[in-house]
N, C-alpha and C positions, 0 to 999 in steps of 0.2 A: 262267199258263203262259207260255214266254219264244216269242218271234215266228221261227215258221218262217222257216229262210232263203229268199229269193226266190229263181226258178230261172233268173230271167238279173241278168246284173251292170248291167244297164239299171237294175232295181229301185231299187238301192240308192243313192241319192244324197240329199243333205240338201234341204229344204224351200227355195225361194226368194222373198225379201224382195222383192218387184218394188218401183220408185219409180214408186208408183201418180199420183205428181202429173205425171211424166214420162209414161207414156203413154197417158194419160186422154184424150188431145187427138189431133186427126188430123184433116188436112185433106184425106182422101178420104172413103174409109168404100163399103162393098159393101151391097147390097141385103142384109134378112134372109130374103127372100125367093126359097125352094129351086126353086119350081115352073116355073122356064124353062127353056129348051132349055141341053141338059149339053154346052156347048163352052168353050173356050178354053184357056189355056196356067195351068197352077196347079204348086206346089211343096208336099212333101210333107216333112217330116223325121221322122227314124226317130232311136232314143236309143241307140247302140251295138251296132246289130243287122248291119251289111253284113261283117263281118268270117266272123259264121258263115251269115247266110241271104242270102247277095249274090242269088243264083239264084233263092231265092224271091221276093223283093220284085222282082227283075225278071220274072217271070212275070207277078208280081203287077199289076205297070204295066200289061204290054203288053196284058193280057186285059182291063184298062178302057180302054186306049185300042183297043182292036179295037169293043170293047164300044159306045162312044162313038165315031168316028171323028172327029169334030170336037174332040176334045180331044189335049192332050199333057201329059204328068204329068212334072215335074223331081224325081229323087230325090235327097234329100242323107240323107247322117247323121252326127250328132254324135257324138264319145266323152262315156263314161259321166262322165269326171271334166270337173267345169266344164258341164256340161248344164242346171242352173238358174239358171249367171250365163250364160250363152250367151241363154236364153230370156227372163231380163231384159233383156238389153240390144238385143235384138232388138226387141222391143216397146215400151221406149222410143225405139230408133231409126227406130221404122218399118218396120220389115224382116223381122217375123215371118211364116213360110211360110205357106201359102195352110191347109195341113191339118198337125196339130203330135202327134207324139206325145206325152202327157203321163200323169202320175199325178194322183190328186186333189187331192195338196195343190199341186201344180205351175197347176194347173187355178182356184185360187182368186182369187188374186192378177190374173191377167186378166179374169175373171170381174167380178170388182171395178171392175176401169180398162174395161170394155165392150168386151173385147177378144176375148172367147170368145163363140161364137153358142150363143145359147137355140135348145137341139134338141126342146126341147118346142112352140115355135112354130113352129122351122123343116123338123122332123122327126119332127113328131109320128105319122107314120103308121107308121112304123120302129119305133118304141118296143112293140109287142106281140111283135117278134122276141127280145127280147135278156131274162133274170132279172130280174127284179122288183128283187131288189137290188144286179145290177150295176149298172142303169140310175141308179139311186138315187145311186148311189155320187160320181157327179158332180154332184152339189147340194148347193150354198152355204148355209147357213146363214146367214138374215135374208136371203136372198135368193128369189127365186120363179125357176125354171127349173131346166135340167138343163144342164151346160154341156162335154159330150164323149160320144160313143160308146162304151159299154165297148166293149175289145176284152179280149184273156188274160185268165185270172185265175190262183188260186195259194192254196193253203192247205198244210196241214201236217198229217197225222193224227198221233197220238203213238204211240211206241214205249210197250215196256215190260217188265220181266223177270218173266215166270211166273213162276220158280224161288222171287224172294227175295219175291214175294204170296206162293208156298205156304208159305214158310218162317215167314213173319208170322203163318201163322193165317186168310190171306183166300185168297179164291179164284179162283185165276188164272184163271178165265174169264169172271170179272165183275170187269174195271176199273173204276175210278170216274168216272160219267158226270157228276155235278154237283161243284159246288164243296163242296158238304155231303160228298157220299161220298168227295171226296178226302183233306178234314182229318181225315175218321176214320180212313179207310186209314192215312194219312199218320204221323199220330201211332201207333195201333197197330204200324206197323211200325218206326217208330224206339223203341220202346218195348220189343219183342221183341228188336230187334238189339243192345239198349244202345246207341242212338243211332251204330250204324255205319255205319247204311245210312240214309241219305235218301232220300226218294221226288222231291222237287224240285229241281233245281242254278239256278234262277233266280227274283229276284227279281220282284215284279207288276209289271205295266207298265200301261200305258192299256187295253191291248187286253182284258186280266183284269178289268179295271175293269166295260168293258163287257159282258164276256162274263156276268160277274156280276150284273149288271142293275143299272147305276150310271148314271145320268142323267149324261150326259159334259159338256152341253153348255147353256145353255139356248137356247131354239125360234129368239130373235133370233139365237143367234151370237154375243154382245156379251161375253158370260162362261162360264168354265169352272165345272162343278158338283160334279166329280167329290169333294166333298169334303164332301156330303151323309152320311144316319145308316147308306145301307149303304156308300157307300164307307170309311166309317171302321171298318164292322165288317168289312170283309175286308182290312183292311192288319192291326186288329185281329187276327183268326185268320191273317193271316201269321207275325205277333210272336209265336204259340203255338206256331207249326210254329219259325220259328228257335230260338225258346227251347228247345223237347224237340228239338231236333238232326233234324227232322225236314224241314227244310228245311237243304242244305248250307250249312257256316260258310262258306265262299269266295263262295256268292252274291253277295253284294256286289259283289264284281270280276267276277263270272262274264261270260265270251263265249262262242258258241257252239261255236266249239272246245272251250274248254277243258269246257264243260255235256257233249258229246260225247265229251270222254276221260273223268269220270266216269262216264258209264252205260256205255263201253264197259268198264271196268275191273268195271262192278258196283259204284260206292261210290255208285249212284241208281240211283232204281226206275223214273224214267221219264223221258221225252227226245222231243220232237220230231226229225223225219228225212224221208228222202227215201228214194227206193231205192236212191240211189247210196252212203247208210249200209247198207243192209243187205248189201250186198255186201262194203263194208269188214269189217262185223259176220262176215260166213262167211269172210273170211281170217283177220284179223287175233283173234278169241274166237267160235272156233268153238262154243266152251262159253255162249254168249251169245245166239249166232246159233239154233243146236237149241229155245231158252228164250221166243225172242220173240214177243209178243202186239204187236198193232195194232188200235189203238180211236180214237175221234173225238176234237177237242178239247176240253178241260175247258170245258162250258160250265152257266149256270143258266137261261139264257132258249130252249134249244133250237134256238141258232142258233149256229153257231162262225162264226169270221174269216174275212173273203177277203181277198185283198189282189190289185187289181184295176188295169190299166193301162187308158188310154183314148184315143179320137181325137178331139183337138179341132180344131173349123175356124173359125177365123181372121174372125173377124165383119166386120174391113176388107177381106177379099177383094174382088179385081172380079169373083171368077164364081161367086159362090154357087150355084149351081144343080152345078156342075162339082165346086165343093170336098165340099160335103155327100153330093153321088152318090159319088163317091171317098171319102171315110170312114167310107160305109156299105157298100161293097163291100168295101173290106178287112175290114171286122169284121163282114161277114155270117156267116150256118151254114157254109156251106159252105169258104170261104176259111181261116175260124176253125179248121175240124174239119181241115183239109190243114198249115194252123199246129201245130197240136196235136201232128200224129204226126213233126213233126221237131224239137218240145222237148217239156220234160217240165212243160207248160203244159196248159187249162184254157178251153173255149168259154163264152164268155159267151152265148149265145145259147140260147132256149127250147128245149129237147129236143134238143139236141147231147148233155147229158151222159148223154142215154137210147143213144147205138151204141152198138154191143156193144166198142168199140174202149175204154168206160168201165164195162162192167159183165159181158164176159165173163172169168171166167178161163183162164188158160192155164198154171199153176203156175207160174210166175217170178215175183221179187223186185218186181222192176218192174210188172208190169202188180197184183199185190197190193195195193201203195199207191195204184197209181193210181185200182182201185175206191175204195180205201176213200176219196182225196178227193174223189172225183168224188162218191159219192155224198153227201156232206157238202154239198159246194159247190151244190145246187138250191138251198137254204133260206139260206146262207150269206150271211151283214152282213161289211159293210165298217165295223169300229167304232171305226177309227180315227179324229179328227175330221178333217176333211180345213184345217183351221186349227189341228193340232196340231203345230208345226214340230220339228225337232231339235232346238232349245232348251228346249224346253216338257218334250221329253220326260227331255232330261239335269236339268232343275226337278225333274221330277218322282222320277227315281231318284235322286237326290240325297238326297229327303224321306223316300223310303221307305226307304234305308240309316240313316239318323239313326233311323227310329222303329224299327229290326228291333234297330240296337244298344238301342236305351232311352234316346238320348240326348233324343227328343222324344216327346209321347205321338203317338199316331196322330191323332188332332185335329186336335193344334196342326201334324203335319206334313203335311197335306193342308191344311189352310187355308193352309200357307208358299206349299206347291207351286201349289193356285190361286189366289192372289196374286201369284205370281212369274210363273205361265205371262198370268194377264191384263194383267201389264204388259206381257210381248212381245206379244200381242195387239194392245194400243192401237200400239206400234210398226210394228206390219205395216199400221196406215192402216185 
């Protein structure tokens, strides 16, 4: 299934090559050690966020420094575009903020050069607050520690058109919850429509990979696996779905727009979305809107995707004690749940997603999906790898448009794909 959009434009930026030989070195260096008195002067960077939450991250300051009175917190924030060459070059110059907003894969590369502090040593007593696998989510492969705070997170439930299930012969109140019940769907109802209607507009990605139960990665970190007997039988039963028309022809090039004007048109039976599609969906096909079902993501291991932001702190700080109290304040319960209700984001934190603000309804568009990711997201994996960079993933669709045509088998184009993504691997140091 193709990757929900994220709900801020922070999310979306490509992976960064840090030149780990460059800031491996440092002639300071801060204690790892959180447990002294929380003073001093530290710097905080946010990833495109002052534009629309200027007001809350100033709240946000002033109630730790009220909190702390011997501290004072400097906010900056980055735009979105250029935020992982910023964060390079920061860290090799020295100059990376005291506590860093970051994604996982952002998170490695420092992690690496000893740049990120181990919050399982320095914060280990935090750690029974936040999801099991948000927490999770900032850990290095071939490495031992946890190296950022979850904060947000973000999933995607899938749309879907009752109508053209009922039309197929299946039953629009049981969508297909494994990858098994989708290629049966899938194919039965391209096989009803005469291949008019597709039930997918996008091709697998990594994340299908894993959802599938594909060993992504092995335990060191050192190589990609995804190219193992069941990753090959699910590109396999891709190549079944393209070939019976049951998978759209334009996959290939599909974006999520254009995956988006398929199912609004009806030439697909299903589609990741937000609320802010279904409100399109009740203007724009009404006839679409009346029809829709909302169900979890396609998953085989009973666990769907999250896709998870974090707060890392700055391992050469001078005030450890100050940086790690501050990036566990902002990404506490409370903080998190006051974030939540002014985007259409997602607490990482134990029993947040239990208010009723995630599991009451009130019939609107919006708060409908929001159940429905909320309650996905308890259980919910990060399966991305977090050393899966943009390149790796463009290796990767690459491989699996060559084997949907037939130009490769699926074998030989997963064994391309993890061959191509292990040499950028060795390149990232």
């Amino acid at each position: 299934m193709p990757t929900p959009r994220r709900a801020l434009a922070a999310v979306v930026v490509a992976a960064v090559l840090l030149p780990l030989n460059a800031c491996g070195s440092s002639d300071g260096g801060g204690s790892t050690d959180a447990s002294g008195k929380v003073e001093g002067d530290i710097t905080f960077q946010t990833w495109n966020l002052r534009a629309n939450f200027k007001s809350y991250f100033e709240g946000l300051v002033a109630g730790f420094e009220k909190k702390y009175p011997g501290t004072h917190v400097k906010w900056i924030d980055q735009p979105a575009e250029g935020y992982a060459d910023k964060i390079s070059a920061d860290a090799a110059g020295g100059t990376l903020p005291d506590v860093v907003n970051v994604s996982p894969d952002l998170v490695a590369p420092l992690a690496k050069a000893g740049l990120a502090l181990d919050l399982d040593k320095a914060a280990a007593p935090y750690k029974p607050e936040y999801l099991d696998g948000a927490w999770s989510s900032h850990r290095i492969p071939g490495m031992t520690g946890t190296y950022a705070f979850p904060w947000y997170l973000n999933t995607g439930p899938l749309f879907y058109n009752k109508r053209l299930f009922k039309e197929a012969g299946l039953d629009p109140n049981k969508p297909p919850k494994t990858y098994a019940d989708l290629f049966a769907d899938a194919l039965q109802m391209a096989k009803q429509s005469n291949g008019r209607v597709a039930t997918l507009a996008n091709v697998p990605t990594v994340e299908d990979f894993g959802r599938y139960g594909v060993e992504l990665m092995n335990e060191q970190g050192t190589a990609f696996a995804f190219n193992d007997t069941k990753g090959i039988e699910l590109l396999t039963r891709y190549k079944e779905l393209y070939d019976a028309k049951a998978l759209d022809p334009e996959a290939l090039t599909a974006t999520p727009e254009s995956s988006g004007r398929k199912f609004l048109t009806e030439a697909v039976a299903m589609n990741p979305g937000s609320a802010l599609d279904l409100g399109n969906f009740k203007k724009q096909a009404p006839g679409l809107y009346r029809n829709i079902g909302i169900t979890d993501q396609i998953t085989s291991t009973g666990h769907v995707n999250m896709y998870v932001m974090g707060v890392m702190v700055n391992s050469r700080t001078k005030h450890t004690p100050a940086a790690v109290a501050f990036a566990h304040y902002v990404t506490d319960a409370q903080n998190q749940m006051s974030f939540a209700k002014k985007v259409a984001i997602f607490p990482s934190t134990a029993g947040s997603l239990d208010d009723p603000y995630f599991t009451k309804g009130d019939g609107t568009d919006e708060t409908r999906v929001r159940i429905a990711a909320a309650t996905s997201l308890k259980s919910a994996v990060n399966y991305t790898p977090v050393l899966f960079s943009e390149q790796m993933k463009t290796a990767l669709r690459n491989e699996v448009a060559k084997a949907l045509q037939g130009k490769e088998r699926p074998k030989a184009a997963l064994d391309n794909a993890v061959r191509a993504c292990d040499q950028l691997l060795k390149q990232q140091g």
